[in-house]
C-alpha positions, 0 to 999 in steps of 0.5 A: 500500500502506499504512503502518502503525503501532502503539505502546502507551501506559499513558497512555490520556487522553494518547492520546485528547487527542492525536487529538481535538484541535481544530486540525490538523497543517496549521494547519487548524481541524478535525482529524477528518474522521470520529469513529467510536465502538466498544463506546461511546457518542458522547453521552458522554464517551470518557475516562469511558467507557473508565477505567470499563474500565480500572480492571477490569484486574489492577493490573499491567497498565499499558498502556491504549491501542494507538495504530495509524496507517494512512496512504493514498496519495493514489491509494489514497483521494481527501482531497478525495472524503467518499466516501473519508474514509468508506470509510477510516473503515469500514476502520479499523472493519474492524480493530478489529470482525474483529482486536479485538472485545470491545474498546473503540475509537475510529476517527478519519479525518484529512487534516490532515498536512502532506501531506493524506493521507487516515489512521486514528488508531485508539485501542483499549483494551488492556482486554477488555469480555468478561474484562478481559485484555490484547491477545494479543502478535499484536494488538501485532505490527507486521507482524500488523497491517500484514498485516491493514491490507493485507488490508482495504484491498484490499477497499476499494480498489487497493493503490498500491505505489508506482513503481519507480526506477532500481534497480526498487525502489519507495518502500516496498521501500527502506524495509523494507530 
């Protein structure tokens, strides 16, 4: 099953600094696998092309960018299999095209933690290209979009929900307690 994360920033070039720097977790020279661009141009910059938007939003509207992480097992996506990193990556796509459209974003695929495991960072703007508005407070939800993170992944691969211990509860059960 796999982890999820979201948070909200107002600082948006923070944001976009932070993935698309070169050196990896892991010491490895390449951060991102996969860079996949949406409602964007990937022959300009992402900076210039998103503050064009974000400066249509009201001006008290502050926050920029919703930061989501989803992570995989290994048993879920292969790091060492390009077929996987791809299949990732069209899976984050598959969020922000069905959960946020109008919006723009930008899907990067990483192995590059301490663990490899295959993950999304995916960073979508908190501006509509369609009327300037913010995301709805469902769009921001934790538990909304682990469940729509859950829901795509199945159609991309088997679920891993982990092994039951001693006590019969997996991993990620103990956590949510």
């Amino acid at each position: 099953m796999p982890y999820s994360r979201v948070t909200r920033t107002a600082f948006g070039i923070e944001a976009l600094k932070y993935v698309l720097k070169n050196q990896g977790h892991n010491g490895a020279k390449r951060r991102n696998e996969i860079i996949t661009p949406i409602n964007m141009s990937a022959k300009k910059s992402y900076y210039t092309q998103l503050q064009k938007v974000w400066k249509k939003a009201r001006i008290n509207h502050t926050i920029q960018i919703i930061r989501v992480i989803q992570s995989f097992s290994k048993k879920e996506f292969d790091p060492n299999n390009p077929a996987d990193l791809q299949k990732a990556n069209e899976l984050g796509q598959e969020l922000v095209d069905t959960y946020y459209p109008d919006r723009q974003a930008l899907v990067c695929t990483q192995i590059d933690g301490k663990g490899g495991y295959v993950h999304n960072h995916i960073l979508i703007s908190d501006v509509s290209l369609k009327d300037n508005k913010g995301c709805t407070n469902e769009q921001y939800h934790y538990m909304t979009i682990r469940k729509w993170t859950d829901e795509i992944a199945s159609h991309y691969t088997v679920l891993d929900y982990g092994e039951k211990s001693n006590d019969g509860k997996t991993h990620y059960e103990k956590k949510l307690e």
